[in-house]
KOLZAFI-307328 format. One record per residue (C-alpha): residue in three letters; x, y, z. Coordinates in steps of 0.001 Angstrom, whole numbers. Example, Ala and Ser with C-alpha at 12.3 -4.5 7.8 and 13.67 -1.06 7.14 Angstrom:
! residues 2
<r code="ALA" X="12300" Y="-4500" Z="7800"/>
<r code="SER" X="13670" Y="-1060" Z="7140"/>
! end
This chain:
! residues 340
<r code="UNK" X="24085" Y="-60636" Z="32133"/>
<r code="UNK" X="22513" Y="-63837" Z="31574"/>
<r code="UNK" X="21172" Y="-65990" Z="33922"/>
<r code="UNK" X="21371" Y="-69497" Z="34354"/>
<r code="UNK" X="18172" Y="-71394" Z="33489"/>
<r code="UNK" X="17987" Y="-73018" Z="37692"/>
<r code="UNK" X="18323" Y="-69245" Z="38966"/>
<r code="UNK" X="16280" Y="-65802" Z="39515"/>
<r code="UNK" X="16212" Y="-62079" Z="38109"/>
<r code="UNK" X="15837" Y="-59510" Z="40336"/>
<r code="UNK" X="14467" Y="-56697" Z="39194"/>
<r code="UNK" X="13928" Y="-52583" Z="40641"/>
<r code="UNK" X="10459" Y="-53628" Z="42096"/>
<r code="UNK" X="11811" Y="-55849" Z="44895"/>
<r code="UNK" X="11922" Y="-54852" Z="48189"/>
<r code="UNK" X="15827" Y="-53865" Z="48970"/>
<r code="UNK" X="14870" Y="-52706" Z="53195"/>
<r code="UNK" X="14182" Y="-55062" Z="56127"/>
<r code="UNK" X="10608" Y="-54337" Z="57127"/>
<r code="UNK" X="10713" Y="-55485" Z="60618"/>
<r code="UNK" X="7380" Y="-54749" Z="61346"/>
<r code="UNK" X="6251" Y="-56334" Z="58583"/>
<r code="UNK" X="7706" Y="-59463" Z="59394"/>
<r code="UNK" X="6885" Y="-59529" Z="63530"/>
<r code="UNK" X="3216" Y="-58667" Z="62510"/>
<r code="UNK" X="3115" Y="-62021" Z="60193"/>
<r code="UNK" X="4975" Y="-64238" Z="62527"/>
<r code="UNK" X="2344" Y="-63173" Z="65196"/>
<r code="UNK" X="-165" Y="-63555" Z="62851"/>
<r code="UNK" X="508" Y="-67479" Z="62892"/>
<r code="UNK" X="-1063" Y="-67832" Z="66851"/>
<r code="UNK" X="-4491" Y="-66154" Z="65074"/>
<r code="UNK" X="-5315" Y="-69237" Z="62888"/>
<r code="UNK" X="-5727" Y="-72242" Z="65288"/>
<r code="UNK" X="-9055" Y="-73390" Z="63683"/>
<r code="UNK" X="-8053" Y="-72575" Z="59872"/>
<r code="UNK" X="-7102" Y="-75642" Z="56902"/>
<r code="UNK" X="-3607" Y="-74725" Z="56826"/>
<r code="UNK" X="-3140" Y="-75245" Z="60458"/>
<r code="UNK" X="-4482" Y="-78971" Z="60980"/>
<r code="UNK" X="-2600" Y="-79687" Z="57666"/>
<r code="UNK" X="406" Y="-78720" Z="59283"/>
<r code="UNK" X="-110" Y="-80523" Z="62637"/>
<r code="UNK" X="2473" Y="-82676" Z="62202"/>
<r code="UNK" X="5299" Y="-80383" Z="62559"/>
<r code="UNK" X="3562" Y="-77874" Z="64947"/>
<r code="UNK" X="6826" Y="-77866" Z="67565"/>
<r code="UNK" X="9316" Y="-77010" Z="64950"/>
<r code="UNK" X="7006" Y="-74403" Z="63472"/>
<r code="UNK" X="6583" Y="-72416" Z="67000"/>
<r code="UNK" X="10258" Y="-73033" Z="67373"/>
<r code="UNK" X="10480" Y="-70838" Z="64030"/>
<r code="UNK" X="8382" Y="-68434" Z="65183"/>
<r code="UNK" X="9969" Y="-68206" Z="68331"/>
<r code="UNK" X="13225" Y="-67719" Z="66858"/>
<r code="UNK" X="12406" Y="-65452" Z="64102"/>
<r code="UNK" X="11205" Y="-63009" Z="67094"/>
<r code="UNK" X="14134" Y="-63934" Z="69151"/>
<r code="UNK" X="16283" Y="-62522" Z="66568"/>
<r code="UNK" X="14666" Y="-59389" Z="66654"/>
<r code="UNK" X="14111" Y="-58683" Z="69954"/>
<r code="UNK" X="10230" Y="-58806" Z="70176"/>
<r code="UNK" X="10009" Y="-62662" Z="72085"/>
<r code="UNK" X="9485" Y="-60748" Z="75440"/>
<r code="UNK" X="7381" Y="-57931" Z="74057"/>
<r code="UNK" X="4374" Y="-57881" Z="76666"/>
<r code="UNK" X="2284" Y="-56930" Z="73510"/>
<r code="UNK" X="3096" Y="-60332" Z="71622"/>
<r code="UNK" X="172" Y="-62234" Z="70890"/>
<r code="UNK" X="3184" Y="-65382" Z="71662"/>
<r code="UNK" X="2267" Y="-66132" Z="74970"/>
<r code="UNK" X="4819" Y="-67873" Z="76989"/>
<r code="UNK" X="3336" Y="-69863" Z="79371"/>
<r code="UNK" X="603" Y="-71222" Z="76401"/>
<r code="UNK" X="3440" Y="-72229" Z="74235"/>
<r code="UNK" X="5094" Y="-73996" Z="77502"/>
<r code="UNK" X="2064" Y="-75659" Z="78256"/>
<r code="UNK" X="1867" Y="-77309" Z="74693"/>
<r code="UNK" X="5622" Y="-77913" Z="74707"/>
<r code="UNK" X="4307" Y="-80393" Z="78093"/>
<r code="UNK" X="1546" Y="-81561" Z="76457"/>
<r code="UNK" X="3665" Y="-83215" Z="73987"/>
<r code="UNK" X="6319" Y="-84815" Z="75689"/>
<r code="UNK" X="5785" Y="-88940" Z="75856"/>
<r code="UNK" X="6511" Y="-91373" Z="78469"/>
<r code="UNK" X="9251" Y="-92877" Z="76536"/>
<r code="UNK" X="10955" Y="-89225" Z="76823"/>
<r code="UNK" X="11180" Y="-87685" Z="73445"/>
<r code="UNK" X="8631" Y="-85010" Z="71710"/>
<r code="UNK" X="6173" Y="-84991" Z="69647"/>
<r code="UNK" X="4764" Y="-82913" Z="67300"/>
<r code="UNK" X="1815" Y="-81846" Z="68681"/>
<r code="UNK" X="-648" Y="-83747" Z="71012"/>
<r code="UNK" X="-1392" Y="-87405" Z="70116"/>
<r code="UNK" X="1690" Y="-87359" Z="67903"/>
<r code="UNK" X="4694" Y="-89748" Z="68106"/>
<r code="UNK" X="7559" Y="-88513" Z="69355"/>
<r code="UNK" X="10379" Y="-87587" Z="66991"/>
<r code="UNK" X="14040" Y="-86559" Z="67589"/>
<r code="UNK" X="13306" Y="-83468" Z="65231"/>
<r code="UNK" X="10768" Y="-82101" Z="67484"/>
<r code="UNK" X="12336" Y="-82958" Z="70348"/>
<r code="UNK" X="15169" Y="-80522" Z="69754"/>
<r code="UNK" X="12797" Y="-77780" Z="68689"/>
<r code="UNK" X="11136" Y="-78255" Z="71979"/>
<r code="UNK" X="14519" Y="-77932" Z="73930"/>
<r code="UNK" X="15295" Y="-75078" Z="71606"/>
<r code="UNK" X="11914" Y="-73341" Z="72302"/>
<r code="UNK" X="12672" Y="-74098" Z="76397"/>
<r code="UNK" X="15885" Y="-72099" Z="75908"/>
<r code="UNK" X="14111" Y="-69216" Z="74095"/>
<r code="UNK" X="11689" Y="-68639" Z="76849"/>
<r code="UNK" X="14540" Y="-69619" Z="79698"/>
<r code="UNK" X="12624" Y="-72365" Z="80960"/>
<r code="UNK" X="14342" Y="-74975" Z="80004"/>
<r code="UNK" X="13592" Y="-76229" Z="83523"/>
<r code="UNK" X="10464" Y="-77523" Z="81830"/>
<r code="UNK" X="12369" Y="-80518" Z="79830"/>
<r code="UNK" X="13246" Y="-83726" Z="81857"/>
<r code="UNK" X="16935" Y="-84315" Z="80912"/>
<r code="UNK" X="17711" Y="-87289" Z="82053"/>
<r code="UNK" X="13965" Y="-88862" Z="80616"/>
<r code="UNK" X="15370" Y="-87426" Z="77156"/>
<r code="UNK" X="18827" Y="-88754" Z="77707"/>
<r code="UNK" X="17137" Y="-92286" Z="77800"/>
<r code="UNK" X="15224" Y="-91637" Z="74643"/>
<r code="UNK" X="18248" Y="-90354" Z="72803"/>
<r code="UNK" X="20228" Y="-93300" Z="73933"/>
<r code="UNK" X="17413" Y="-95155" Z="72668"/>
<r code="UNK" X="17581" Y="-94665" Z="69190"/>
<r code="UNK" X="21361" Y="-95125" Z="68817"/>
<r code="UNK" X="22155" Y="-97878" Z="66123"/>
<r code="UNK" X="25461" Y="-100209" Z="66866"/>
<r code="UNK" X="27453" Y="-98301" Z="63947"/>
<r code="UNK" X="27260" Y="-95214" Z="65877"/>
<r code="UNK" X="23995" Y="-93876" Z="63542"/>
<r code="UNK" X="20506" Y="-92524" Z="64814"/>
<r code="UNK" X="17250" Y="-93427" Z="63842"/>
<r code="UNK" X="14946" Y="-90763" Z="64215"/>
<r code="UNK" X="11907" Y="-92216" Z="65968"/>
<r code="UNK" X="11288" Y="-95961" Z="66706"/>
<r code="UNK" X="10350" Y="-96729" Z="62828"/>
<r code="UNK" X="13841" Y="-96846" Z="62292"/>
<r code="UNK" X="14453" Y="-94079" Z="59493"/>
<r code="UNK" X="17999" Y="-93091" Z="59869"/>
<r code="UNK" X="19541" Y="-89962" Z="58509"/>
<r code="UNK" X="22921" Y="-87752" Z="59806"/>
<r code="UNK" X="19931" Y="-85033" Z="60496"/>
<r code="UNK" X="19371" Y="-87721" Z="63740"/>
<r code="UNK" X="22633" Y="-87468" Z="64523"/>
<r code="UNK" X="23243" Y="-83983" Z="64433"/>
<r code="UNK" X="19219" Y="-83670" Z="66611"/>
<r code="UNK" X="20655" Y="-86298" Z="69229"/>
<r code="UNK" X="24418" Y="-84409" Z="69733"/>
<r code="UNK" X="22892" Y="-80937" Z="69914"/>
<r code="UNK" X="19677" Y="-81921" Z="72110"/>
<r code="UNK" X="22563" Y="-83316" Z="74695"/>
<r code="UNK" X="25036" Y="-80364" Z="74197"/>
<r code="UNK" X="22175" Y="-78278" Z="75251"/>
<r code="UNK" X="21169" Y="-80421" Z="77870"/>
<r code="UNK" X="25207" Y="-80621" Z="79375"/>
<r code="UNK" X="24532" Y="-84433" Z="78517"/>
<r code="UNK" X="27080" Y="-84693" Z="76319"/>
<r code="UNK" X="28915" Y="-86714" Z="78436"/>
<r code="UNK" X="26270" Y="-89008" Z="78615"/>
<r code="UNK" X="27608" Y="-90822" Z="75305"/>
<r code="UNK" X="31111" Y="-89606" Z="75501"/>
<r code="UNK" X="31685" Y="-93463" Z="75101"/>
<r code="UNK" X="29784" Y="-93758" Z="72030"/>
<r code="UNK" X="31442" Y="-90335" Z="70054"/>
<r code="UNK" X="33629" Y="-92036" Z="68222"/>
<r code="UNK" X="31209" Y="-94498" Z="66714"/>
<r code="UNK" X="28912" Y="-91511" Z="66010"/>
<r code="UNK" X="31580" Y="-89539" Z="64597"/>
<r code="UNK" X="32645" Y="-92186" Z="62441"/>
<r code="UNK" X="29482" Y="-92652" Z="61541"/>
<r code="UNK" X="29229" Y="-88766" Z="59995"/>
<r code="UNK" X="32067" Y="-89577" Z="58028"/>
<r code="UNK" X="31071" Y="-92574" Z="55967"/>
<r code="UNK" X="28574" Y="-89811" Z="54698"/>
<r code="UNK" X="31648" Y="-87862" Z="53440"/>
<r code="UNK" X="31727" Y="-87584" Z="49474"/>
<r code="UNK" X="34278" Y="-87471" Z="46928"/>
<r code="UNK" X="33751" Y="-83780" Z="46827"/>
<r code="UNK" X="34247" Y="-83090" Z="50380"/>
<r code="UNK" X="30202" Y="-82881" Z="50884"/>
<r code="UNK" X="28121" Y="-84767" Z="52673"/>
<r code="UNK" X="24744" Y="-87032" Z="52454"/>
<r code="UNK" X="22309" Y="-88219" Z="54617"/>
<r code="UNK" X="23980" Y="-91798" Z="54550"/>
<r code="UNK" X="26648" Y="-93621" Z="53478"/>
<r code="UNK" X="26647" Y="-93282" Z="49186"/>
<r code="UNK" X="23778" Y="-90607" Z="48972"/>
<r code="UNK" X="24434" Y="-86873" Z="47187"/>
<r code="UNK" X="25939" Y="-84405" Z="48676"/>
<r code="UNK" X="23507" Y="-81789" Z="49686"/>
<r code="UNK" X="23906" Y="-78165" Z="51853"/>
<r code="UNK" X="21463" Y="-79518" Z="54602"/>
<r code="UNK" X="23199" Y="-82784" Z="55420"/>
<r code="UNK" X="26719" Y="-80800" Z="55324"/>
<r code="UNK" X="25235" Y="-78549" Z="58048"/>
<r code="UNK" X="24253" Y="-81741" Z="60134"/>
<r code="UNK" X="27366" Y="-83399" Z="59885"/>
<r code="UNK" X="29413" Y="-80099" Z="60350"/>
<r code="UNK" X="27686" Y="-79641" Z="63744"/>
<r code="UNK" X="28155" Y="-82806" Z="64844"/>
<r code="UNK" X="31857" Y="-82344" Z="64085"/>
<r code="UNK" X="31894" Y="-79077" Z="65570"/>
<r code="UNK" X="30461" Y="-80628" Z="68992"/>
<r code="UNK" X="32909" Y="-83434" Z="69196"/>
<r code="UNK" X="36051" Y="-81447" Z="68477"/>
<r code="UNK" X="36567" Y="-83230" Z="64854"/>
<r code="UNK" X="36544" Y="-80701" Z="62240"/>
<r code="UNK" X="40315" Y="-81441" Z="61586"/>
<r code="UNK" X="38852" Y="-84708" Z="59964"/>
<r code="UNK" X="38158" Y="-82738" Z="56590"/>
<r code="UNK" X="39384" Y="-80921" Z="53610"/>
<r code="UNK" X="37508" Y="-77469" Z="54845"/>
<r code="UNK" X="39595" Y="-76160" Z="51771"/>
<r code="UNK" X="37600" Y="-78449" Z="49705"/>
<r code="UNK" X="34106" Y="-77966" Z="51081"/>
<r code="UNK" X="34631" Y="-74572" Z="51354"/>
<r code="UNK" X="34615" Y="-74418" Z="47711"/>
<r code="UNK" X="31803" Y="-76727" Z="47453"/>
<r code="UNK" X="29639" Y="-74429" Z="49682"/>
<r code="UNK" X="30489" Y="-71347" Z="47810"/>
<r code="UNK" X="29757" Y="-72802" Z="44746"/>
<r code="UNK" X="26385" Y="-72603" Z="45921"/>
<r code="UNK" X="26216" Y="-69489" Z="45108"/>
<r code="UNK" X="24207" Y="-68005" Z="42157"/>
<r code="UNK" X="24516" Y="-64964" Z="39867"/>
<r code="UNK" X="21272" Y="-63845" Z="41514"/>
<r code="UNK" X="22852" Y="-63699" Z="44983"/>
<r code="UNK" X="20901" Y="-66619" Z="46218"/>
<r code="UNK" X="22337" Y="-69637" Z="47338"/>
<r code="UNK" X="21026" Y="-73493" Z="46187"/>
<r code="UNK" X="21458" Y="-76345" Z="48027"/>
<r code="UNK" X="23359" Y="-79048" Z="45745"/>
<r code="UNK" X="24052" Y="-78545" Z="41577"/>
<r code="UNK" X="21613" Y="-77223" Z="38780"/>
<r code="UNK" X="19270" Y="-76381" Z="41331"/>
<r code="UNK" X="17155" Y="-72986" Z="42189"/>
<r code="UNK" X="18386" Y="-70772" Z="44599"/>
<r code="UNK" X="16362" Y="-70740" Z="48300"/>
<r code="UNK" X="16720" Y="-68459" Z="50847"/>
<r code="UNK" X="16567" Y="-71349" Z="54104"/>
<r code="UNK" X="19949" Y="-71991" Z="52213"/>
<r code="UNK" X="20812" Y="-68671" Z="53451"/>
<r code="UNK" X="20979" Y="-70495" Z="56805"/>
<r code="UNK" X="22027" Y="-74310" Z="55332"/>
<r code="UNK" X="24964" Y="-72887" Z="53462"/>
<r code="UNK" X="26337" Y="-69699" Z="55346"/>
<r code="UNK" X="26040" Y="-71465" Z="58892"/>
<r code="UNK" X="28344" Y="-74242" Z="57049"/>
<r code="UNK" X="30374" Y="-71713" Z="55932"/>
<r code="UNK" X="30932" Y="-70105" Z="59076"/>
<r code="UNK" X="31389" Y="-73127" Z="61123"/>
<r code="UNK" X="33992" Y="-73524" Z="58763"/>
<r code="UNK" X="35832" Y="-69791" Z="58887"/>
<r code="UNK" X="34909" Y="-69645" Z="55165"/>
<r code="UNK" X="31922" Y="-66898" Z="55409"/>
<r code="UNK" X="33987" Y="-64348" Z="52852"/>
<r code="UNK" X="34091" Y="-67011" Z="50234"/>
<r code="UNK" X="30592" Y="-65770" Z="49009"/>
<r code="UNK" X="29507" Y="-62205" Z="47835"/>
<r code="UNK" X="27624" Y="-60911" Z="51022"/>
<r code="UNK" X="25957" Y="-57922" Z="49400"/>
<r code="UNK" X="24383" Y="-60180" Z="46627"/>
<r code="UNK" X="23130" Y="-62935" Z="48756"/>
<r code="UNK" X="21768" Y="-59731" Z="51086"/>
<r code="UNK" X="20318" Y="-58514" Z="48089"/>
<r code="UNK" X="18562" Y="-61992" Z="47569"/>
<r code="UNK" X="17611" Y="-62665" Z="50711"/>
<r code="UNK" X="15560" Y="-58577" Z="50593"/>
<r code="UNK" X="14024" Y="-59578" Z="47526"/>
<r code="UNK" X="12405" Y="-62431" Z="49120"/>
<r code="UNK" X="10677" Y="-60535" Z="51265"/>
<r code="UNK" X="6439" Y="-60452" Z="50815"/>
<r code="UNK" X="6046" Y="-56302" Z="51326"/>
<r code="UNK" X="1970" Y="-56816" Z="51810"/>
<r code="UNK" X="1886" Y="-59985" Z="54688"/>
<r code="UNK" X="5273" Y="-59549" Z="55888"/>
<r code="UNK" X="7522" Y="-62671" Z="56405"/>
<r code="UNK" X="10182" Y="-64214" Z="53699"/>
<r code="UNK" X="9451" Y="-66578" Z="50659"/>
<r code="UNK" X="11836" Y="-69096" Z="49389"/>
<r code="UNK" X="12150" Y="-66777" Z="46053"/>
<r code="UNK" X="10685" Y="-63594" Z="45051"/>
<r code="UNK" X="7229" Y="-63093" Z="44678"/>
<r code="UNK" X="6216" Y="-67074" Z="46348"/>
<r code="UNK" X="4365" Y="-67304" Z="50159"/>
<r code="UNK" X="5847" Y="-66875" Z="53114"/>
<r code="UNK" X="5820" Y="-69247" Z="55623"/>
<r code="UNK" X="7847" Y="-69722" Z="58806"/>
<r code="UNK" X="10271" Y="-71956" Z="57923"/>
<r code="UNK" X="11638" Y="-69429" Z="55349"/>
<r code="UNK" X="11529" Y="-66318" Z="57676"/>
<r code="UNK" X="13610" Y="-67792" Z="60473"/>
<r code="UNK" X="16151" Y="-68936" Z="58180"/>
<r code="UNK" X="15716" Y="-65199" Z="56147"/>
<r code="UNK" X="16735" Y="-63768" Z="59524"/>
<r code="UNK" X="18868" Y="-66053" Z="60123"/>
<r code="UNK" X="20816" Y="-65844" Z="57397"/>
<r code="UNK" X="20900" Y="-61898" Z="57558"/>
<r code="UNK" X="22103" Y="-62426" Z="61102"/>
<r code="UNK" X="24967" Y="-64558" Z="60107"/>
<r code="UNK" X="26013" Y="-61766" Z="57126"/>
<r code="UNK" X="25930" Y="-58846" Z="59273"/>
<r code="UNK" X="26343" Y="-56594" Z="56991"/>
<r code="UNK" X="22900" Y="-54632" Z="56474"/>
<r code="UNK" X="21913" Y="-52106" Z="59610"/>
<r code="UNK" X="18901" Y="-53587" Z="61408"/>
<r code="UNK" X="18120" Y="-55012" Z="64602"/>
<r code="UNK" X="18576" Y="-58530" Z="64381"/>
<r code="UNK" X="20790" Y="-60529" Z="67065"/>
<r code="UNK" X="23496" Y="-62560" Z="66653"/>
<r code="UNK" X="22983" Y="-65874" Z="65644"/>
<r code="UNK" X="25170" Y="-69128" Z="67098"/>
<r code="UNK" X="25918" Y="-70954" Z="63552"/>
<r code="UNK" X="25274" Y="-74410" Z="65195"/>
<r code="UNK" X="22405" Y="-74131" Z="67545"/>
<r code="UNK" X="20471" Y="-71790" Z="65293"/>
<r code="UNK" X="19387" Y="-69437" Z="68445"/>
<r code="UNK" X="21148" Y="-66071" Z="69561"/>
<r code="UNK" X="23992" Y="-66330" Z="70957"/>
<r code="UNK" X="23375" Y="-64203" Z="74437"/>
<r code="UNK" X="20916" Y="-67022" Z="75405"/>
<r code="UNK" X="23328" Y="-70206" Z="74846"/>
<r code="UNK" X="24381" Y="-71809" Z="78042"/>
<r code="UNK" X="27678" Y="-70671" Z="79340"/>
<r code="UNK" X="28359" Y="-74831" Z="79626"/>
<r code="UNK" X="28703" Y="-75259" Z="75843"/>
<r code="UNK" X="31763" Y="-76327" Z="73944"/>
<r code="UNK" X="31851" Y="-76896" Z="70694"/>
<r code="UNK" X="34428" Y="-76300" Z="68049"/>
<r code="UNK" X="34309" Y="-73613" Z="64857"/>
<r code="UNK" X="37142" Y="-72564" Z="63079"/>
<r code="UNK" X="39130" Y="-68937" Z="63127"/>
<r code="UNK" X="38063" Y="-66782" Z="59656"/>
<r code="UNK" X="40211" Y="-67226" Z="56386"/>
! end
């Protein structure tokens, strides 16, 4: 077969088994290199990187293990250390505070059930905050605005059970989201930019939490999404573009938010997803034979989570919150529709 020129080959020599070891040894590996380059390089998005580290071991069961070098009343501690007086999160110490990280450190609080340790009402404020008049969200107070912001601020709250806390303001927000709609049923990360798998995700979840997904052609983006897919198996995240495996998370969470998970082949994309696998350090790359990082082994879990169709011990994922489902709140409501 030939491939396009924007996509992979896998060949015999790539890992087709989930090495779970592998992979919890790597993630752990992370805590070990507080004084190295690579970790005051990535300072600046420390909260969301424990929050994929967190998760990733979540997913398979090991975030309690007494043996974890994860310790959760260090990665509290830090989670305090960076919340600011105006409410939100930051990501690390000395940081400004950032919608982005605050969600990661209200997802993190969940993951360790100690979400006891986040001041609701103080993060209500900063939310409210950063609300624009045309229902949009900035994400800190330099004013960037993106439907990323608005999908942070709605899921922070649903988390919270402060939804209700801008029930007033939904319909702004909502209508908002849907200025980002395209032409091709996608969606951007403002009114007139591309389509792209990330931004459809965002605005699908805010959708999802305010009971609006009837306000779409699902039909339509359904197709869109699958067309994502590649003859590798991997999935890309807008046209003519390589395949990735976070889009294993971007794309199928879409898709399943959406009932439209059987619209793509699941054994290729679970071939992809094994492939991108590093079999000496553990952890997932974004394509064969890269680095692994993080950020691309949550969202490799994730998106085998979401498949289900491989034997291993990975949890069940919520295709919204991006945490396993057993630890959600029982007070969430949100809206996904029934398989097709």
């Amino acid at each position: 077969m030939a491939f396009l020129i924007n996509d992979v080959e896998l060949n015999e020599s790539y890992p087709k088994d989930f090495d779970e070891v592998k992979h919890v040894g790597f993630i752990e590996s992370m805590d070990s290199h507080k004084e190295d380059y690579i970790n005051a390089m990535t300072e600046y998005l420390r909260m969301s990187g424990i929050y994929w580290c967190c998760n990733s071991l979540a997913l398979l069961g090991k975030l309690d293990n007494n043996h974890s070098s994860i310790k959760k009343q260090e990665v509290i501690s830090f989670i305090k250390s960076c919340e600011c007086s105006n409410g939100g999160f930051a990501s690390s110490q000395n940081h400004d505070p950032h919608l982005l990280y605050t969600l990661s450190a209200i997802q993190i609080s969940l993951l360790y059930n100690s979400l006891e340790v986040i001041d609701s009402d103080k993060v209500v404020a900063y939310i409210k905050n950063l609300q624009n008049d045309d229902g949009s969200f900035c994400g800190d107070e330099w004013g960037e605005v993106d439907t990323r912001f608005s999908f942070c601020a709605l899921a922070a709250l649903a988390l919270l059970d402060k939804l209700d806390c801008i029930k007033e303001d939904i319909d702004k927000i909502v209508n908002f989201v849907l200025k980002c709609h395209n032409f091709d049923q996608g969606f951007g990360s403002k009114p007139g930019s591309e389509s792209h798998a990330g931004q459809i995700y965002c605005c699908l979840g805010v959708l999802a939490l305010t009971g609006n997904l009837h306000s779409i052609d699902t039909e339509r983006l359904g197709w869109w999404l699958s067309e994502r897919q590649l003859p590798s198996g991997g999935l890309n995240g807008r046209p003519e573009k390589f395949p990735d495996v976070c889009y294993s998370w971007w794309v199928l969470a879409s898709l399943a938010i959406i009932g439209k998970l059987s619209w793509i082949n699941k054994n290729k994309l679970e071939r992809f997803i094994l492939a991108c696998q590093d079999v000496e350090l553990g952890g997932f790359t974004d394509r064969p034979r890269d680095m692994p990082d993080p950020f691309h082994t949550v969202f490799g879990i994730s998106g085998l989570s979401l498949l289900g169709t491989y034997p291993r011990n990975i949890l069940p994922i919520n295709p919204i919150f991006c945490l396993p489902q057993h630890i959600l709140p029982s007070h969430l409501q949100y809206q996904t529709l029934p398989p097709t």
